[in-house]
N, CA, C and O of each residue as an XYZ file, in Angstrom:
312
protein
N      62.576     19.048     18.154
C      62.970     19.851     17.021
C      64.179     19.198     16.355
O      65.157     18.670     16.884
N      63.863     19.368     15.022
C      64.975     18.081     14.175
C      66.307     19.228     14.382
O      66.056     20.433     14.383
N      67.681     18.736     14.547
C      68.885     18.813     14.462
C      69.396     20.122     12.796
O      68.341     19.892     12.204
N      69.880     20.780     12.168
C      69.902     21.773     11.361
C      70.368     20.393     10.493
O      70.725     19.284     10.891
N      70.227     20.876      9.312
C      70.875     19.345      8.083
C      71.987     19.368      8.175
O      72.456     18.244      8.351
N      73.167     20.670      8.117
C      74.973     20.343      7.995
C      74.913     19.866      9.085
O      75.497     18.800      8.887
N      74.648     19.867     10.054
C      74.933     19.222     11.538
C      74.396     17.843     11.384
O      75.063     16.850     11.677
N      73.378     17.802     10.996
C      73.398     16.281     10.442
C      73.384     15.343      9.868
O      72.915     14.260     10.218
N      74.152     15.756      8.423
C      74.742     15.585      7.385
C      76.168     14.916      7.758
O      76.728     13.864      7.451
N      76.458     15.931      8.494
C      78.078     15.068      9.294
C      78.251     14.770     10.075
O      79.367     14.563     10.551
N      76.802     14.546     10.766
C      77.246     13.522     12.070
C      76.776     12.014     11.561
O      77.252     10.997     12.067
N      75.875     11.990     10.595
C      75.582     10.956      9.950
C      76.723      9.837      9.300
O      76.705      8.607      9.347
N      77.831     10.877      8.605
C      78.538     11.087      7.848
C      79.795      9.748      8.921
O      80.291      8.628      8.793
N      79.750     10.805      9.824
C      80.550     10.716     11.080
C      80.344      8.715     11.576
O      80.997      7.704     11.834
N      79.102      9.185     11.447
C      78.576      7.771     12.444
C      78.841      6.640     11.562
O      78.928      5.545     12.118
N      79.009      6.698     10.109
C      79.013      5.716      8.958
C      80.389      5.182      8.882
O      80.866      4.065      8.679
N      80.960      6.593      9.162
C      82.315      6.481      9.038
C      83.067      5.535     10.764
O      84.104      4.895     10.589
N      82.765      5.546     11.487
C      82.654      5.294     12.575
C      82.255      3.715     12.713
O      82.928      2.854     13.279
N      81.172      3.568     12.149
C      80.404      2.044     12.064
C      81.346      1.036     10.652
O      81.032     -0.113     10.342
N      82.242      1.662     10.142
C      83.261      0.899      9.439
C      82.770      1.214      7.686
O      83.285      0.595      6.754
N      81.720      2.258      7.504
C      81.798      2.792      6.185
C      80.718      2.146      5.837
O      80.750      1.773      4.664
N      79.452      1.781      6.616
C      78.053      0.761      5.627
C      77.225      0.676      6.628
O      77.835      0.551      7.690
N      75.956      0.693      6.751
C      75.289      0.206      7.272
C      73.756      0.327      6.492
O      73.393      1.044      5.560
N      73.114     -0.583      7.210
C      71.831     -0.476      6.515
C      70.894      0.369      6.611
O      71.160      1.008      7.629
N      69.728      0.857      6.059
C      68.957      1.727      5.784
C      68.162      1.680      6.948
O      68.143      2.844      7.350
N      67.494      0.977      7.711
C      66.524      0.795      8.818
C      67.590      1.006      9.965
O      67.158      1.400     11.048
N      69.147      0.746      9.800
C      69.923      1.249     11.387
C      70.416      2.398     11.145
O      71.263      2.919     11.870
N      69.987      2.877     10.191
C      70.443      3.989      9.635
C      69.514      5.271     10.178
O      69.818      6.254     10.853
N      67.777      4.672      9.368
C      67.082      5.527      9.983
C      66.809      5.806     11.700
O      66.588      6.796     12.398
N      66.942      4.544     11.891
C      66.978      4.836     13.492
C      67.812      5.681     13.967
O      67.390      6.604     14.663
N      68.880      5.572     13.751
C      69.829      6.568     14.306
C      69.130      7.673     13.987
O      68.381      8.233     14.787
N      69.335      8.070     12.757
C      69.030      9.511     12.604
C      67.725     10.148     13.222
O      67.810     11.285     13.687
N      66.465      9.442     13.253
C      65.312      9.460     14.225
C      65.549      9.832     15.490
O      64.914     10.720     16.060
N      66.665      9.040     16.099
C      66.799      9.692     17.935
C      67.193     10.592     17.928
O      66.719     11.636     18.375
N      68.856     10.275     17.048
C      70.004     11.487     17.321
C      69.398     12.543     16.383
O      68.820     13.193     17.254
N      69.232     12.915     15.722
C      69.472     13.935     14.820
C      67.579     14.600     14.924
O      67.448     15.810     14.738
N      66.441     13.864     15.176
C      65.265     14.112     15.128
C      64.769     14.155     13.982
O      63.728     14.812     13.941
N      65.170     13.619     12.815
C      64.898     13.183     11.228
C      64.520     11.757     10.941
O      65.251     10.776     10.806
N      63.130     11.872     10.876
C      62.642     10.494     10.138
C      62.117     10.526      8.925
O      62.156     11.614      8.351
N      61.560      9.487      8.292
C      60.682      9.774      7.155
C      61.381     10.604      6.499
O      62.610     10.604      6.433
N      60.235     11.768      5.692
C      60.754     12.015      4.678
C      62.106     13.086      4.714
O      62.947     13.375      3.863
N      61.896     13.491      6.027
C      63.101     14.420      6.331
C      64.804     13.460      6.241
O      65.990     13.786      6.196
N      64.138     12.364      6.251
C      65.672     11.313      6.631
C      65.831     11.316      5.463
O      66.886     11.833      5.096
N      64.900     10.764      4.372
C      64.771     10.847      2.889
C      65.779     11.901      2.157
O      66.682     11.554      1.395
N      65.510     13.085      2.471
C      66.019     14.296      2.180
C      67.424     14.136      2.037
O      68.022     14.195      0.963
N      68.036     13.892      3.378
C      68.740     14.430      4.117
C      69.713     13.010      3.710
O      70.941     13.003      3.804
N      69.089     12.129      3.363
C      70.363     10.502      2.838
C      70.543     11.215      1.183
O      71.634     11.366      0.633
N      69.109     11.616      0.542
C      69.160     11.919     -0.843
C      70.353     12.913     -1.031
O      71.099     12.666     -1.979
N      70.579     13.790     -0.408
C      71.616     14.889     -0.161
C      72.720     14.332     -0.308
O      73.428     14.558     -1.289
N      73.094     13.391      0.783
C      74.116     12.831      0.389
C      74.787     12.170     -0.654
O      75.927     12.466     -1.012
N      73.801     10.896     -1.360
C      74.284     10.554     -2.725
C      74.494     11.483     -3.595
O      75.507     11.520     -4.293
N      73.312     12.552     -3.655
C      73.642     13.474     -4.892
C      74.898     14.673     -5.030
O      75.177     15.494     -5.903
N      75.537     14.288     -3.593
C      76.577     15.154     -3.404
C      77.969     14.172     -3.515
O      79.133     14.574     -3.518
N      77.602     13.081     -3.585
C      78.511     11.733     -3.819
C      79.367     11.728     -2.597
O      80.578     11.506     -2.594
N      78.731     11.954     -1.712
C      79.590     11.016     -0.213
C      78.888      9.766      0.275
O      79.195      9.009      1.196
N      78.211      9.746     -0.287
C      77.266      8.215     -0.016
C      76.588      7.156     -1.343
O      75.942      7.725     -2.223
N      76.757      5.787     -1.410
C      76.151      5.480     -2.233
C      75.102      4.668     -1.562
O      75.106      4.695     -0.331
N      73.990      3.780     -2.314
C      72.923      3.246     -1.812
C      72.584      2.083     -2.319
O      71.839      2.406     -3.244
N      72.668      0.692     -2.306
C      72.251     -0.435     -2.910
C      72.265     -1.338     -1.689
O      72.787     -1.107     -0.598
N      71.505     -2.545     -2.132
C      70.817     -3.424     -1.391
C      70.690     -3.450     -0.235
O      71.202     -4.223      0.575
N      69.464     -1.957      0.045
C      68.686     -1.291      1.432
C      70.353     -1.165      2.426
O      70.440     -1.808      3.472
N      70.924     -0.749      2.195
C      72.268     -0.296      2.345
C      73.222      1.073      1.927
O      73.655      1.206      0.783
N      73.419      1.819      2.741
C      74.150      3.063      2.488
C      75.789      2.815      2.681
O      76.064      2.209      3.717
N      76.712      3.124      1.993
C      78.326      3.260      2.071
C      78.633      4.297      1.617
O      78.151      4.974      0.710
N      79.913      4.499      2.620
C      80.338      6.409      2.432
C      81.379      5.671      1.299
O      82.090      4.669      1.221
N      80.962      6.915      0.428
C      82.410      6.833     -0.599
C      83.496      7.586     -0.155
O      83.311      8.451      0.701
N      84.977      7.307     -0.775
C      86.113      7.884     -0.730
C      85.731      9.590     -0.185
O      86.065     10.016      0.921
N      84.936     10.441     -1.279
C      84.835     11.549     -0.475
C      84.218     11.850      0.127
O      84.172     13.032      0.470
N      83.030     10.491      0.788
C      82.473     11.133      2.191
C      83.124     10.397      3.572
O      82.765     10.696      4.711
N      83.863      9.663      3.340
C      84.989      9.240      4.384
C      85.901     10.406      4.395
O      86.276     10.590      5.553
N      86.422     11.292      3.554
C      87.225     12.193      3.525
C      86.617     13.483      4.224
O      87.268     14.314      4.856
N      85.164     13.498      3.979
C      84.552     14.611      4.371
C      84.007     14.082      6.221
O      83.493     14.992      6.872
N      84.109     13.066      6.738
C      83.520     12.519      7.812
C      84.708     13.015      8.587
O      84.567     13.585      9.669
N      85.840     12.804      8.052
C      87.411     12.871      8.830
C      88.169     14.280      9.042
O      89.002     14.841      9.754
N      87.701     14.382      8.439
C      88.078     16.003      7.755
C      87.226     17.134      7.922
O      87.700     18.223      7.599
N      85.735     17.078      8.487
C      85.300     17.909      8.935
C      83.974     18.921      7.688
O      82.952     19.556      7.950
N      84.597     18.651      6.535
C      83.475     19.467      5.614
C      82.608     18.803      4.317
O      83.024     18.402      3.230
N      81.644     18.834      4.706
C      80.785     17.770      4.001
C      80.049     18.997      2.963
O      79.207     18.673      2.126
């Protein structure tokens, strides 16, 4: 059973922030696949969430937390 989305919204958040603010889209999905139980389109969702909430941006098959999702990773409210 997949993980609730705020819970893994910021542990995602968490883990990006953690992995030095970037990582790529395929170590990305993996993670979220074990830990969180979100693949496919649920991972889809759940990364889309993030850009459109602007704690994450997305270019070349690559995700980076922006300023306020490093703020929100550290800080607790995403």
């Amino acid at each position: 059973m997949a993980v609730d989305l705020e819970t893994s919204r910021m542990g995602v958040l968490k883990f990006l922030d953690k992995k030095g603010g970037s990582m790529p889209i395929a170590l990305l999905h993996g993670h979220s696949k074990v830990v969180y139980q979100r693949a496919h389109q649920e991972f889809s969702q759940l990364m889309e969430s993030l850009v459109d909430d602007g704690l994450v941006t997305y270019s070349d098959d690559t995700f980076h937390l922006t300023d306020a999702g490093r703020a929100a990773a550290q800080g607790g409210a995403a």
